[in-house]
Structures are given as C-alpha cells and as structure tokens.
C-alpha positions in Angstrom: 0.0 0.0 0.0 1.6 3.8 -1.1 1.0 6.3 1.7 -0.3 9.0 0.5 1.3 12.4 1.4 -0.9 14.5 3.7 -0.6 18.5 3.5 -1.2 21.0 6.4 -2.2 24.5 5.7 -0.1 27.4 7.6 -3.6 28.0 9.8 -3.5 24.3 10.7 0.3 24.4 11.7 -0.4 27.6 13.7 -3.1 25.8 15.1 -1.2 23.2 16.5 1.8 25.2 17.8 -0.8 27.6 19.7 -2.5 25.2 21.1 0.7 23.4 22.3 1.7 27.0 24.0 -1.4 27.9 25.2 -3.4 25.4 25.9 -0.6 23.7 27.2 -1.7 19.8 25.9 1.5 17.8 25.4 3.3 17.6 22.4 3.0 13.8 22.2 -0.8 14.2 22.5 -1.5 16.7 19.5 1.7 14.6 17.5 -0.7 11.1 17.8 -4.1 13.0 17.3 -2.4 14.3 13.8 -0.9 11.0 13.2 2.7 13.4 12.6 6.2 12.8 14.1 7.3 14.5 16.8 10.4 15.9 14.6 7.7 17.5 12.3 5.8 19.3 15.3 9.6 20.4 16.6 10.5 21.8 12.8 6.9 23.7 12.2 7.3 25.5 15.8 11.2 26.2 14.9 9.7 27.8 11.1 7.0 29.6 13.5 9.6 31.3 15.8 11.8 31.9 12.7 9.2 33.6 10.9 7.4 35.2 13.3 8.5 38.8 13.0 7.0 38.9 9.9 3.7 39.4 11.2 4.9 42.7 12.8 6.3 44.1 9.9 5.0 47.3 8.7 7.0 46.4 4.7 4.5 44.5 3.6 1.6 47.2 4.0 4.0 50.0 1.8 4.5 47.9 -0.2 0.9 47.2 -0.5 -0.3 50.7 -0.5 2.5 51.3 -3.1 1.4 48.9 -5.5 -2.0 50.4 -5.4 -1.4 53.7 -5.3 0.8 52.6 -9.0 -2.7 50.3 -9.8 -4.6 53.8 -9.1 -2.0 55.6 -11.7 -2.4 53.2 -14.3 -5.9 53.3 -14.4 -6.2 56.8 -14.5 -3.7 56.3 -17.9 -6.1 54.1 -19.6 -8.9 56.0 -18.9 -7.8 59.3 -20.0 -6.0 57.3 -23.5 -9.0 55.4 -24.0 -10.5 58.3 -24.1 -8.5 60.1 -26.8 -8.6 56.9 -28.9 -12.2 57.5 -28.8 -12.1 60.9 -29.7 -9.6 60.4 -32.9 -11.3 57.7 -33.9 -14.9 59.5 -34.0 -13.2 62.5 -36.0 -11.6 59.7 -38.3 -15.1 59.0 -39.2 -16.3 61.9 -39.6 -14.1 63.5 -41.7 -14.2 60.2 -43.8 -18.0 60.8 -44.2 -17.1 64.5 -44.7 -15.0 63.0 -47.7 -17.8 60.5 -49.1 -15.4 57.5 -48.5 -18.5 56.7 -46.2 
C-alpha cells in the first residue's frame, strides 16, 4: 500500500503550535491526534519562531499601498487614452463621411 502524502495549511500548523503553547496539551498528545512525528511538530514551531517577525512588519503594508497607489496611476492612464482613442477615432469618421469614402 503507497501512503499518500498529507498537506497542512499554515492555519492548521499555527493551530497546532498555539494550542501546544497555550493550551498547554502535550506535544506527544496533538503529535498522535495528527498522526505526525514528533520531529515534524519540533520543525513547524522552529519555522514559527523563525518567521514570526513577519507578522509585525509594517514592509508589507507599503508595499501594498505602493502597489495600489501605481494600480490607481495606471488606471487613470487608460482611462484618460481610452479616451483620446475615442475621440480620434470619432473625427476619423467623420471627416471620412465628410470626404464621401463613407
């Protein structure tokens, strides 16, 4: 029989750690409800406290708000040239109908 590889999502693993830390149930108990090594449980809290300070970072919201301020620009762009591409075309026509090639 293959064994078939099992995924956790980041809210499941943060799921587990927390409620290692807060609720305080033993490692060995949520490691045989989850049917996962005790070396896994060990390497997802050591990626946790790793990565932790990323969720007090304040680079990933300028950067955010950068990107749509740019979004914003660009729009703006489009707009205002799809708007002159409108224009030029409608005096293309007209002058072509002024012409009698219409």
């Amino acid at each position: 029989m293959s064994n078939k590889r099992r995924y956790f999502s980041a809210d499941q693993k943060v799921a587990t750690i927390r409620k290692h830390l807060l609720e305080q149930v033993p490692i060995s108990d949520i490691c045989d409800e989850l049917n996962i090594s005790s070396n896994l449980f060990y390497k997802w809290q050591a990626e946790f406290f790793e990565n932790g300070s990323k969720a007090f970072k304040t680079e990933n919201n300028t950067e955010l708000k950068k990107s749509a301020a740019k979004n914003s620009s660009l729009e703006t762009d489009i707009t205002h040239k799809n708007g002159v591409i409108a224009e030029l075309v409608g005096e293309n026509i007209r002058l072509k109908k002024q012409n009698g090639l219409i």
